[in-house]
N, C-alpha and C positions, 0 to 999 in steps of 0.2 A: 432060787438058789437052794440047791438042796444043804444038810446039815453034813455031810461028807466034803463038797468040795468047799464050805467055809474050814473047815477042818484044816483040810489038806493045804489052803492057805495058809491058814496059823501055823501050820507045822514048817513049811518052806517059810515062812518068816523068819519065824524061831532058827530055822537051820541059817540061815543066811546072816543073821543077825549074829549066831554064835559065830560064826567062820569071823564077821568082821572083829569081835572083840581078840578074836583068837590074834591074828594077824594084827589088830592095835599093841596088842598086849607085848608079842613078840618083838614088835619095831620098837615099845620103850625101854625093852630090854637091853637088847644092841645102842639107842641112844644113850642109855643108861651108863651102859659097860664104860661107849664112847670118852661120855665126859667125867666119868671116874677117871680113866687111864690117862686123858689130859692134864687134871691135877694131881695126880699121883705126885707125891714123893719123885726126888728124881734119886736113883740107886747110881751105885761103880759101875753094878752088873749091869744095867740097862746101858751103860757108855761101851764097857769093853765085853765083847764076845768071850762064850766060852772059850775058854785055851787060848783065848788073844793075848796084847798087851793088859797090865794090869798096870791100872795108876799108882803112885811112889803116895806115901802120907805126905800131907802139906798143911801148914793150920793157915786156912785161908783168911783168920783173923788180922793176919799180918799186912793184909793188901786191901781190907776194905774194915772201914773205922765204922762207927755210932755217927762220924759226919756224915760220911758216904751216903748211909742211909737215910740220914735225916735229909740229905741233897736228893735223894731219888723220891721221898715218900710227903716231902712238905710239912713234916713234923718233928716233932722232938722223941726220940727212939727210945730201946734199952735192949740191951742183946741179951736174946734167948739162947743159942748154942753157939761152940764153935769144934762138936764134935764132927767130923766131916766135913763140913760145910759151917759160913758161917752166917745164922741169922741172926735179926735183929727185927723186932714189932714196936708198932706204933707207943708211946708211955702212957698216953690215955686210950682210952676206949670210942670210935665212932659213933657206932648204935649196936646199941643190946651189949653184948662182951666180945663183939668184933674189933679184930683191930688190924690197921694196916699192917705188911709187914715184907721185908724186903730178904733176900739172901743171894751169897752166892757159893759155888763148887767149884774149886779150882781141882785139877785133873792133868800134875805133873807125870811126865813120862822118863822112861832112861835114856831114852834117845829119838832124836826126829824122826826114824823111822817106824817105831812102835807110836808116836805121838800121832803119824799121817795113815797109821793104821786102824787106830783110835778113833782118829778126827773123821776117816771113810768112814766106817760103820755109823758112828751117829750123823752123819748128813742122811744116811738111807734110814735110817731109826726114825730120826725124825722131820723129815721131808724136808729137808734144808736146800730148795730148790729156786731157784731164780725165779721170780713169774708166780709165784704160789699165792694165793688170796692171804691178806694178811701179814706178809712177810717182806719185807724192807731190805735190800742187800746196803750194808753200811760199808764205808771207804776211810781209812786215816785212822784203823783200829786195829792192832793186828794184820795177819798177814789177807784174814779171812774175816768176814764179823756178818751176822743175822740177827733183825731185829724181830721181834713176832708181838703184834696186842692184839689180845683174845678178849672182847667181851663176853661176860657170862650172866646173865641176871643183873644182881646190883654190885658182882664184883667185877672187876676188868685184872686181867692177866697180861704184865711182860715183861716179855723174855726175852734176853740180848746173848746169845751163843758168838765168843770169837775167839780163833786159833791161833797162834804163836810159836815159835821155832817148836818146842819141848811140850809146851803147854795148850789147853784150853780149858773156855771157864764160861759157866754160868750165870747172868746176872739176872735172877726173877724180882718179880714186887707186883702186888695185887692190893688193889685200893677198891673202893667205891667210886672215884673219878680217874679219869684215863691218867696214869703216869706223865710225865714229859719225855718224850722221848729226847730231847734235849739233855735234861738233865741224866737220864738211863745212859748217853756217850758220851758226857763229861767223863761219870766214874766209871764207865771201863775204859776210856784213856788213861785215866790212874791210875786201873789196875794192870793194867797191860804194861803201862812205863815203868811199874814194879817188879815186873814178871822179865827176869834177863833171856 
């Protein structure tokens, strides 16, 4: 073997080698993107389309208590906000300065047809489809109800989406152990029996 075509090996190595980190690098990017924009914050804007229905203020404090959540999370709570939306996190700490924590968005309308205008868009937002991996269609909740558990590493994510004449609402909570879905359709039967 001469010293050219050892060479010329090393080089198509090298090339090949780069191509793959190129293309690893690229696909953690988009996985990346992926599961930021799953736990994102959820906004108004990401519910209602530009120049659509816009949701009315509601302080959703009013439909889900420090019980509520201590019912969904197994713990003893204290509420973080109820600007928007209202959450509420774990009183202690699980490990390191994590803490569980539960919330939800209520997303009053002026009327059922802005509300079923509303409630389209986010089914296509966020694949709120029968049959989907993950996704539980609930009965005796609303007119419509989706439940969704997202494990993630050592947090699990769920989310309980359901529709109502005027209104719909978000019930999230992310622990280290899977929620009870159980207990996640107790309290939006509460919230919903609150919701005229």
């Amino acid at each position: 073997m001469s010293f050219h075509s050892g060479r010329f090996d090393l080089l198509a190595r090298q090339a090949r080698n780069h191509r793959f980190f190129l293309l690893a690098f690229a696909a953690s990017l988009v996985l990346a993107a992926a599961v930021c924009h799953s736990y994102a914050p959820l906004a108004s804007a990401e519910v209602a389309t530009q120049g659509g229905p816009q949701p009315l203020d509601f302080d959703a404090c009013t439909v889900f208590s420090a019980a509520d959540a201590a019912q969904v999370l197994g713990v003893p709570v204290r509420l973080v906000t109820h600007t928007g939306r209202c959450a509420y996190e774990a009183a202690k700490a699980t490990s390191g300065d994590w803490r569980r924590n539960a919330a939800v968005n209520i997303f009053k309308y002026k009327s059922a047809s802005d509300e079923n205008s509303a409630w389209g868009d986010l089914k296509i937002l966020r694949h709120l489809e029968p049959g989907r991996k993950n996704l539980t269609v609930l009965s005796g909740i609303g007119s419509e109800a989706y439940l969704q558990i997202l494990p993630n590493r050592n947090v699990t994510e769920a989310e309980l989406w359901v529709h109502k004449s005027t209104w719909h609402f978000r019930l999230v909570a992310d622990s280290e152990q899977s929620p009870s879905p159980d207990a996640l359709k107790a309290v939006a039967q509460k919230i919903a029996a609150k919701l005229p």
